[in-house]
C-alpha positions in Angstrom: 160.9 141.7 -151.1 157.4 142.1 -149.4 155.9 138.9 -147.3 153.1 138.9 -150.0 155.9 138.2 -152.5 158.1 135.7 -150.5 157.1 132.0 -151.4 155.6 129.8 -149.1 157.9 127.3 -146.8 157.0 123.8 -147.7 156.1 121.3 -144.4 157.6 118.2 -143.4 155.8 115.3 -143.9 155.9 111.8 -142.3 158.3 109.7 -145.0 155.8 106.3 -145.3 156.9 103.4 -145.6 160.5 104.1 -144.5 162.8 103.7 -148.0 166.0 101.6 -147.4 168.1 104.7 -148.5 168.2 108.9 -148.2 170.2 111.3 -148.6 172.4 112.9 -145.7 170.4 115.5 -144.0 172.4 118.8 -143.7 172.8 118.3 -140.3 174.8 115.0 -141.0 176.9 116.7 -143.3 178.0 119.2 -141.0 179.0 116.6 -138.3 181.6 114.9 -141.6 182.3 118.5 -142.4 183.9 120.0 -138.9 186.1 116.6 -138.7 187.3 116.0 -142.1 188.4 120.0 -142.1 190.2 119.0 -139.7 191.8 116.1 -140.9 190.5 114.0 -138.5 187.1 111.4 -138.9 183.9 111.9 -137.5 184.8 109.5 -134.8 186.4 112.3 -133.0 183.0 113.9 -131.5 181.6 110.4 -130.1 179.6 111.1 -126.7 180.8 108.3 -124.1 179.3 107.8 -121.1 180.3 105.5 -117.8 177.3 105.5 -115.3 178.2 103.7 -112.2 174.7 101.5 -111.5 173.6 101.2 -108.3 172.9 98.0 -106.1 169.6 98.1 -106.4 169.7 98.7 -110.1 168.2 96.0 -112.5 170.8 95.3 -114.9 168.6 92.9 -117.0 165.5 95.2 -116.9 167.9 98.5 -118.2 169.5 96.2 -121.3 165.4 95.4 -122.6 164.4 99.1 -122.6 167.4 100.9 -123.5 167.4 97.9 -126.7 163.5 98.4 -127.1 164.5 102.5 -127.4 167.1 101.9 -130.1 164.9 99.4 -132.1 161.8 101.7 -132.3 163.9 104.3 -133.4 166.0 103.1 -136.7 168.4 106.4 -136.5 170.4 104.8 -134.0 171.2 101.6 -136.2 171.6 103.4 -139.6 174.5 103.2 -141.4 176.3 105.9 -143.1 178.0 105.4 -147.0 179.9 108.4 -147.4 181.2 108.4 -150.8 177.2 108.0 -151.9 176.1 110.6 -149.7 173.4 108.1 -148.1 172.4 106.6 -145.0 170.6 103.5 -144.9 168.4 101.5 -142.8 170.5 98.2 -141.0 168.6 95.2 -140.6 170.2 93.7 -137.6 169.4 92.9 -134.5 170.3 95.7 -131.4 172.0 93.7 -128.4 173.5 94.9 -125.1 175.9 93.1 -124.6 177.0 92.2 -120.7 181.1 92.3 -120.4 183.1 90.9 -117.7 186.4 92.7 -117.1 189.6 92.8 -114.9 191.0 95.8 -114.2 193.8 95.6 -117.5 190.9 94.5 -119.6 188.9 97.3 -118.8 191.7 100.0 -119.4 192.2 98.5 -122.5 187.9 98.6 -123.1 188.2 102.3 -122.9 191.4 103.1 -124.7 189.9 101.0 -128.0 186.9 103.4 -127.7 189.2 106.7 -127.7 191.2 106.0 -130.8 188.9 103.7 -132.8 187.8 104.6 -136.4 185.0 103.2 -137.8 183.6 101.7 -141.3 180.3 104.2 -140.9 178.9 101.6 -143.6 179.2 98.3 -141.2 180.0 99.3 -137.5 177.6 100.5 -135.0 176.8 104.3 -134.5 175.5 103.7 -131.1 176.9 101.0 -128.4 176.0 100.0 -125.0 177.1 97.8 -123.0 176.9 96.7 -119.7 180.1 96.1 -117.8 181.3 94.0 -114.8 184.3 95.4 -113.4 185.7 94.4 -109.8 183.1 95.1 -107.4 181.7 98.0 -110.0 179.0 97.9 -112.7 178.3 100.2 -115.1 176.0 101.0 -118.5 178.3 102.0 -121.1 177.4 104.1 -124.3 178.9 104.9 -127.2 177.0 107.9 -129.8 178.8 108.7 -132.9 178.1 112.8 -133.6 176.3 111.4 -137.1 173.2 110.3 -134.8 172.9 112.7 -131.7 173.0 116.7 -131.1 172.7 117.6 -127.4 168.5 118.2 -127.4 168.7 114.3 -128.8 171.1 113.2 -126.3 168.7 114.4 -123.6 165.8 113.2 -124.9 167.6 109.5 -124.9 169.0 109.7 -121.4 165.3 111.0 -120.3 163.7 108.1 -122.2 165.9 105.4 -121.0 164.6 106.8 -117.2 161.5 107.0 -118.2 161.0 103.9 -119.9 162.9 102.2 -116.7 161.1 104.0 -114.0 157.6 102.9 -115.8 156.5 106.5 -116.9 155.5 108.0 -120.4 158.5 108.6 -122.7 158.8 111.1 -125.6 156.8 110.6 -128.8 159.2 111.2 -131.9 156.8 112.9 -134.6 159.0 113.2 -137.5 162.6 111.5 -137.8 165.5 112.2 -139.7 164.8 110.0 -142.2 162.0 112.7 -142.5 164.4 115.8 -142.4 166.2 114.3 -145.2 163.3 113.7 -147.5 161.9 117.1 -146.9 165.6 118.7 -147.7 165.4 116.4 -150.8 161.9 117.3 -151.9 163.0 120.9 -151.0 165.5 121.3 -154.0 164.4 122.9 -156.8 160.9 124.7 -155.0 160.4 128.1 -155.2 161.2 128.8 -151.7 164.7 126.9 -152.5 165.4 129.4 -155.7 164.5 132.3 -153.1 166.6 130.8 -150.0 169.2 130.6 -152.5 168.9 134.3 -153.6 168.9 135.2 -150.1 172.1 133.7 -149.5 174.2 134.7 -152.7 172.8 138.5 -151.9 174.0 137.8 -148.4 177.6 136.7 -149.2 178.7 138.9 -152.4 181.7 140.3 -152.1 182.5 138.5 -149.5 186.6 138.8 -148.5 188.5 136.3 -147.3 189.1 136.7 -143.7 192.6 135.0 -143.1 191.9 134.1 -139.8 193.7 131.3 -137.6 196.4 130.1 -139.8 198.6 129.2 -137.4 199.9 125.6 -136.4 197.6 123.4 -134.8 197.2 123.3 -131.6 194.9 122.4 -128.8 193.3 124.9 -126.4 191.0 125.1 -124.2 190.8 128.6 -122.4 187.5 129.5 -119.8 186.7 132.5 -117.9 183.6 133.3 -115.8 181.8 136.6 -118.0 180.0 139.5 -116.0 181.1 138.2 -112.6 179.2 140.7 -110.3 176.3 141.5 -112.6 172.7 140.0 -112.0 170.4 138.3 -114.3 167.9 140.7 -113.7 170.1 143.4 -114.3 171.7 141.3 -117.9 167.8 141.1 -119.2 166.9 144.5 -117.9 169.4 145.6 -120.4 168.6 143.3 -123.3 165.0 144.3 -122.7 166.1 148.3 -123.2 167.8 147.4 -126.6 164.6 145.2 -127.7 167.0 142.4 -127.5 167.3 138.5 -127.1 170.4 136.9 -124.7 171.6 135.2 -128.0 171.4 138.3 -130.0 173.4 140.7 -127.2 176.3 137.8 -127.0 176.8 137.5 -131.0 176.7 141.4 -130.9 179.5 140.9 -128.7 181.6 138.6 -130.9 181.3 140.8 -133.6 182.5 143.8 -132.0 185.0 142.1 -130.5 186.5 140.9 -133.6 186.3 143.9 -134.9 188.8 145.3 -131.7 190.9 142.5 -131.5 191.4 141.3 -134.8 191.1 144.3 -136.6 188.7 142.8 -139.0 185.2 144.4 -140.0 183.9 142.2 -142.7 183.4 138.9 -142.1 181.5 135.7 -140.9 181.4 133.2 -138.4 179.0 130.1 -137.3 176.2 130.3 -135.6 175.2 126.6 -134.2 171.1 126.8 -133.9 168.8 123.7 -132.9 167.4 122.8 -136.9 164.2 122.3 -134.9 162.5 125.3 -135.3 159.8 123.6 -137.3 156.6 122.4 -135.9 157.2 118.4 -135.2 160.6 118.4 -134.7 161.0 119.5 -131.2 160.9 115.5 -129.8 163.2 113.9 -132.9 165.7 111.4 -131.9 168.9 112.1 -134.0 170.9 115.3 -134.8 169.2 117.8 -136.2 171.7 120.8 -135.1 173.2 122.5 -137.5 174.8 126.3 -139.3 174.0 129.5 -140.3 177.0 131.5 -141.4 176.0 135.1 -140.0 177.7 138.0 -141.9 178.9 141.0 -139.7 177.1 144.2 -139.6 178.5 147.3 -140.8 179.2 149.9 -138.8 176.0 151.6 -137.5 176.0 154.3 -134.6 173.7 152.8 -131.6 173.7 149.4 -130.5 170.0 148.7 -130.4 169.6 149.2 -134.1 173.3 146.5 -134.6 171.9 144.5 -132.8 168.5 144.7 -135.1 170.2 144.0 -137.8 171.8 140.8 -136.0 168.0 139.4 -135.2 167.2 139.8 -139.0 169.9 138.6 -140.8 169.9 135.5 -138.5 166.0 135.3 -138.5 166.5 135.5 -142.2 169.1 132.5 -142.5 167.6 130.2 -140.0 164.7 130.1 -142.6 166.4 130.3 -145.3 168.5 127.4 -143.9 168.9 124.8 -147.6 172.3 124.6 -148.6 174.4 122.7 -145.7 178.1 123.9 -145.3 179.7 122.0 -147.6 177.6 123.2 -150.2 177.6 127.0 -149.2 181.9 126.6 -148.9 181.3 125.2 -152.9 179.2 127.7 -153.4 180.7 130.5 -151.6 184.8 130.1 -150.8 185.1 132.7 -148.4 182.3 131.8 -145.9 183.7 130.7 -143.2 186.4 132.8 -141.2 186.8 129.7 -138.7 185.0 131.1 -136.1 182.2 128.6 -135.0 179.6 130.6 -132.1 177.6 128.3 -129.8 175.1 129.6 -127.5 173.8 126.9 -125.0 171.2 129.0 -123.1 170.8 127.4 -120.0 172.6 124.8 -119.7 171.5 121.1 -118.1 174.7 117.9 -118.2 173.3 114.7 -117.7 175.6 113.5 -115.3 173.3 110.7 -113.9 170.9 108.4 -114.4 167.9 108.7 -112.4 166.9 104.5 -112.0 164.0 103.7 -109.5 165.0 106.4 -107.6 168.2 106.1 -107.3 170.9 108.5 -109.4 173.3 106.3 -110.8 176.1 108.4 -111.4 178.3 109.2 -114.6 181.9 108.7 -114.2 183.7 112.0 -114.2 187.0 111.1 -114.7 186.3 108.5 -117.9 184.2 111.4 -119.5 187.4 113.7 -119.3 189.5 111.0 -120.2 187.6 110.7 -123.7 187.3 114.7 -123.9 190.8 114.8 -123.3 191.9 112.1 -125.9 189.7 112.9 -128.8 190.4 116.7 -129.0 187.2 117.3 -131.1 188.2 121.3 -131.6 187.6 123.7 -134.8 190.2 126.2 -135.3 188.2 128.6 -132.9 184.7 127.2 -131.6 183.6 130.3 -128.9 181.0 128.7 -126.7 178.9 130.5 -123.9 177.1 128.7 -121.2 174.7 130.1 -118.7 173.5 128.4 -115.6 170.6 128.3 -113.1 172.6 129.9 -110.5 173.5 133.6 -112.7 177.2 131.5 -113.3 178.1 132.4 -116.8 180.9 130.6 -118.7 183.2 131.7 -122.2 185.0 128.8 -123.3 187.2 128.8 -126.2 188.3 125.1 -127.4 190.8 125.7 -130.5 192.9 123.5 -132.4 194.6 126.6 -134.2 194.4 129.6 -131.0 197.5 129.2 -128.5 196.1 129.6 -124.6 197.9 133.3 -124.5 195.7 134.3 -127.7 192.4 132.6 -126.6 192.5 133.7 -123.2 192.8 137.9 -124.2 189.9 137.4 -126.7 188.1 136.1 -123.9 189.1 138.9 -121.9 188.4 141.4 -124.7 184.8 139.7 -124.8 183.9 140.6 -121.6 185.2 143.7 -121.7 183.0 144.2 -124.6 179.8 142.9 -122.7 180.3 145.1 -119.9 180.5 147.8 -122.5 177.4 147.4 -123.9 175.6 147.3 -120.7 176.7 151.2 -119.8 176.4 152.9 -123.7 174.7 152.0 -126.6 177.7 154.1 -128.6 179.1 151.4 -130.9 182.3 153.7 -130.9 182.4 154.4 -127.1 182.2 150.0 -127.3 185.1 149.8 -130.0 187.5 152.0 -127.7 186.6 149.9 -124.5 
C-alpha cells in the first residue's frame, strides 16, 4: 500500500464540556487485562509511596497543592464500572487527610494498603495522606495502575514540587477523557478499517506458542548486560546497523528466543508510551500501553532484521486501535506471554524536592509493597539503562523458576555481545 493510498490519521480533539461517562481508553484496558490474566485485580500494580518530610516542611501548605493538583485534574477521582466498560467523572470532594499513628497502628496502615481490593465504582483511585508517626511525618500516596503510567507519575511528583516550591507546573493539553473519545470516534473510520487490515495481515497464521505453562511462581532474576562495553562503543554500533537502542535490544529478544526456546514464530509485548501524538506528551493519567510485535523470519544480516523490526513496530504503533483484549478476541494466539519493556534512561523519584530540601522516599516500605503485591506476567523482560553506562535485565515472572530466568538472561547477553562483533544472524544463533 503506497502513502498516497493510506488514509489519513484522525487528531485528537479537546472533549468539551466533559460528559459524565466514556468509554475505557485502551490503555485502561490493558492495566484490567495483565491482572485479571492473572487472576488477580487491578489492585495489584498500585504505586505507594512513604516520603519522610522534613522539619522544615509545611505540612498544611503540601495537603492544598497536592488537593488543588488532583481537583484540576478529574482523572485522579474517576471512577471505574467494569462490567459497563466506563469510567465516570466523581463529584466529591478530594481531602488529605492528616492521620495520627502509634507504631501498631501504623503497621497495620500499611498492611490494609497491600492486600486491599477495591470497589473501582466507589473507592478512591488515588489517596494521600499525611501521617504522624512517633517523632516521623510523612506524605503518603496511594495510585491505582487504572490512573498512572510512569511518564504520568513523574509529571505528578514534579508538579506537586513545583506547585510547592512556587514555580510553573506542567499544562495537561489533552486528558484521557480525550484519549477515550478520540478511540471512540476512531471506530468505524477509514484509517480504523485499514489499521485493522494491518493487523489481521500481520497475525495470519499465527501458531500458538505454548510458552510458560508452568506453575505459578514468583521470580525476579537481574543481571548487569555488556559489563565492560562503553556507551559510545553500544551506539557506535547501533549507528553501523542504521539502528535505534530499542530496536538492537528487541532484536535481541527475538534471537534469543529463537536459541533458547527453540521457537521461530511468534510474538511478544512491546510496552510503548501511547503518547506519540502531538498533545499528549504532558497528560496526567496512563496512557501506556501494547503493540504485539511478530518475529521476523529468518533473514541473513542483522542490519536488514533489525529493519524489519523498526517497520513492523513503526507500523503497529500507528496502527495502535484494537486494545489487547480485543486483539486476544480477535486473534487467540497473540500473545506468547512474553511482555518487553524498554525504559531508556531511566530516572526513580525517590524524593521529594520541598523548599529545597529532598524529603526522602522510604526504601524499605516501597519494597515492602513490591514485595507483597507480586504484580508479575508470566514473563515481563525489562531493560533499564542509566546515566552512569549501568545497564540492567530484569526478568519478574509469575510462571519462570529463578534457574530458567536467570540462563535467558544470560543467553540475552550473550546474544547482545554477539551482535556487536557480526552482523551474521547464523554466526548470532550459534553464539
Amino acid at each position: 500500500m503506497s502513502e498516497q493510498q493510506k488514509a489519513i490519521k484522525p487528531g485528537i480533539r479537546k472533549s468539551e464540556p466533559l460528559r459524565d461517562k466514556y468509554p475505557l481508553t485502551n490503555s485502561i484496558m490493558l492495566q484490567r487485562y495483565v491482572c485479571e490474566s492473572n487472576g488477580k485485580t487491578v489492585d495489584i500494580n498500585d504505586l505507594i509511596y512513604y516520603f519522610t518530610l522534613e522539619e522544615e516542611t509545611d505540612e498544611e501548605k503540601l495537603c492544598r497543592v497536592i488537593k488543588e493538583i488532583v481537583e484540576e485534574h478529574p482523572t485522579y477521582q474517576m471512577g471505574v464500572d467494569i462490567e459497563k466498560k466506563e469510567m465516570f467523572l466523581k463529584k466529591e470532594p478530594f481531602e488529605v487527610e492528616i492521620l495520627n499513628l502509634d507504631e501498631e497502628a501504623f503497621t497495620a496502615f500499611r498492611q490494609s494498603k497491600l492486600h486491599w481490593i477495591r470497589d473501582l465504582r466507589k473507592d478512591p483511585l488515588l489517596e494521600a495522606k499525611i501521617i504522624h508517626q512517633g517523632g516521623k511525618r510523612y506524605v503518603f500516596f496511594d495510585f491505582n495502575h487504572l490512573i498512572y503510567d510512569g511518564i504520568s507519575m513523574e509529571m505528578f511528583l514534579k508538579t506537586v514540587e513545583q506547585r510547592y516550591n512556587g514555580e510553573e507546573s506542567f499544562k495537561e493539553v489533552f486528558s484521557v477523557f480525550d484519549v477515550a473519545e478520540y478511540e471512540e470516534n476512531l471506530q468505524g473510520t477509514p484509517f480504523y478499517e485499514e489499521a485493522v487490515s494491518y493487523m489481521d495481515q500481520c497475525y495470519q497464521d499465527l501458531p500458538a506458542c505454548g510458552f510458560f505453562k508452568g506453575d505459578p511462581c514468583s521470580t525476579t532474576a537481574t543481571v548487569n548486560i555488556l559489563d565492560g562495553v562503553s556507551q559510545e562503543k553500544l551506539m557506535e554500533r547501533i549507528r553501523e546497523l542504521h539502528s535505534s537502542q530499542l530496536n538492537f535490544h528487541m532484536g535481541a529478544l527475538e534471537l534469543t528466543v529463537k536459541r533458547i526456546l527453540k521457537q521461530n514464530d511468534f510474538t511478544y509485548a512491546v510496552i510503548h508510551t501511547g503518547r506519540k501524538m502531538d498533545g499528549l506528551a504532558t497528560t496526567y493519567g496512563v496512557l501506556a500501553n501494547a503493540v504485539i510485535q511478530r518475529s521476523q523470519g529468518e533473514i541473513g544480516d542483522l542490519g536488514t532484521y533489525l529493519f524489519k523490526i523498526h517497520e513492523e513496530y513503526k507500523n503497529l504503533i500507528n496502527y495502535n486501535v484494537l486494545s489487547v483484549p480485543e486483539m486476544v478476541e480477535r486473534y487467540p494466539n497473540v500473545l506468547s506471554g512474553i511482555t518487553f519493556n524498554y525504559y531508556g534512561s531511566i530516572q526513580m523519584i525517590d524524593r521529594l524536592m520541598l523548599g529545597g530540601k529532598a524529603n526522602m522516599g522510604n526504601e524499605a516500605f516501597y519494597y515492602e509493597a513490591l514485595a507483597a503485591m507480586q504484580p508479575f506476567t508470566p514473563c515481563d523482560l525489562s531493560i533499564r539503562t542509566y546515566g552512569n553506562g549501568l545497564r540492567m535485565g530484569m526478568i519478574a515472572s509469575a510462571k519462570i523458576p529463578m534457574e530458567e530466568a536467570n540462563a535467558f538472561l544470560e543467553a540475552y547477553n550473550q546474544t547482545l555481545r554477539a551482535m556487536l562483533e557480526t552482523d551474521d544472524i547464523a554466526k548470532i544463533l550459534e553464539a
